[in-house]
C-alpha positions in Angstrom: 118.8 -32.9 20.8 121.9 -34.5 20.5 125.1 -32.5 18.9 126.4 -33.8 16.0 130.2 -32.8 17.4 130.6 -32.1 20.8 134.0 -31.6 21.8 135.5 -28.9 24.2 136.4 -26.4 21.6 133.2 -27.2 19.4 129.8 -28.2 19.4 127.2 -28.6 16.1 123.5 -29.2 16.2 121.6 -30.1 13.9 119.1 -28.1 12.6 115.5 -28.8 10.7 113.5 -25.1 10.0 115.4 -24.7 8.1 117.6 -27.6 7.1 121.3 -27.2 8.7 123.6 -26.6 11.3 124.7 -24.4 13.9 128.0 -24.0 15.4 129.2 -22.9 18.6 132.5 -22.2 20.0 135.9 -22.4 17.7 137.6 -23.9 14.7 140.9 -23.9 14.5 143.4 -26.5 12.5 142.6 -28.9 15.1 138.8 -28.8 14.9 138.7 -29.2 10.9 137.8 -33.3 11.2 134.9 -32.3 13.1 133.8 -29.4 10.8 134.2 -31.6 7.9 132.2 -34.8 9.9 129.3 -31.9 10.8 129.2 -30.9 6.8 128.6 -34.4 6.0 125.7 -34.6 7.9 124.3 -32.5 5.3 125.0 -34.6 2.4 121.6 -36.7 2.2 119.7 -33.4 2.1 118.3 -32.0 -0.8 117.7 -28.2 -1.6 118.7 -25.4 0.5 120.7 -25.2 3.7 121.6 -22.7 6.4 124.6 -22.4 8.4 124.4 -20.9 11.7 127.9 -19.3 12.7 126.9 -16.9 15.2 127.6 -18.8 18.2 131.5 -18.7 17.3 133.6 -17.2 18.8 136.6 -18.3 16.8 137.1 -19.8 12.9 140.2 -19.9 10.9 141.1 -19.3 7.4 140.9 -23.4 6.8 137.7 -23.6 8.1 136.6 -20.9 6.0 137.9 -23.0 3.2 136.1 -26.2 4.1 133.1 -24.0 4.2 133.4 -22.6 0.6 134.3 -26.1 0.0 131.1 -27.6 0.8 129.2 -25.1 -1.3 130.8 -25.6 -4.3 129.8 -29.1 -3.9 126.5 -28.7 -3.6 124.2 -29.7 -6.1 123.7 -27.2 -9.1 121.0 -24.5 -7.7 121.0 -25.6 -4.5 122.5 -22.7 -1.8 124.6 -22.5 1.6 123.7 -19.7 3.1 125.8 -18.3 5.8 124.5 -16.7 8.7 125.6 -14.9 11.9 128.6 -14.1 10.4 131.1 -11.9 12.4 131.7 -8.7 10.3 135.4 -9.7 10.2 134.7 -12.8 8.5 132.6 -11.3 5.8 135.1 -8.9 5.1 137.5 -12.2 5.0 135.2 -13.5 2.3 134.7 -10.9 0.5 138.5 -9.7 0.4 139.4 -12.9 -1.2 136.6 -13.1 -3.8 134.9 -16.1 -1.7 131.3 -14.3 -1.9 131.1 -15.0 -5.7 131.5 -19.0 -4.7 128.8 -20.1 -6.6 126.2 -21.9 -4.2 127.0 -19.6 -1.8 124.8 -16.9 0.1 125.7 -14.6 2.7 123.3 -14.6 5.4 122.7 -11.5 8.1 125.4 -10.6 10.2 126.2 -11.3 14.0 125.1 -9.0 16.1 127.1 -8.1 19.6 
């Protein structure tokens, strides 16, 4: 399967059971272009998708926000579920009222 991004900080596959993506390596300010090209991969896809974060090892506060971004523009009862979350980045979301974004679901945790 070819990524959808492949660069040396970052690489997203696409996935199809179930419908998303999953992300490995890091996101920092430089890497939001490709976050943002990834997300729009998803656009065409109806219903329900997942988000696999547990093969980063890095994402900043601005990718967060592209993330929350993207589930708010979702269409209406459709979710973005979250999963492999570090626990840090949970407590990021949920510190700054992110896990009330509506079309949003956390997922299960990473796990070390």
């Amino acid at each position: 399967m070819e990524p959808l991004v492949r660069t040396a900080e970052l690489r997203v596959l696409r996935t199809y059971q179930p419908d998303g993506l999953r992300f490995e390596g890091l996101v920092d300010a430089l890497g939001h272009p490709d976050l943002r090209t990834a997300l729009h991969a998803l656009d065409q896809v109806d219903g329900d998708v997942q988000l696999d974060l547990s093969g980063l090892e890095f994402l900043d506060l601005g990718g967060l926000r592209l993330l929350m971004a993207f589930a708010r523009s979702r269409a209406a009862g459709s979710q973005v579920e979250l999963v492999g979350l570090a626990p840090h980045l949970r407590e990021v979301i949920s510190l700054v009222g992110w896990d009330e974004t509506p079309g949003l679901r956390l997922g299960v945790n990473h796990v070390n």
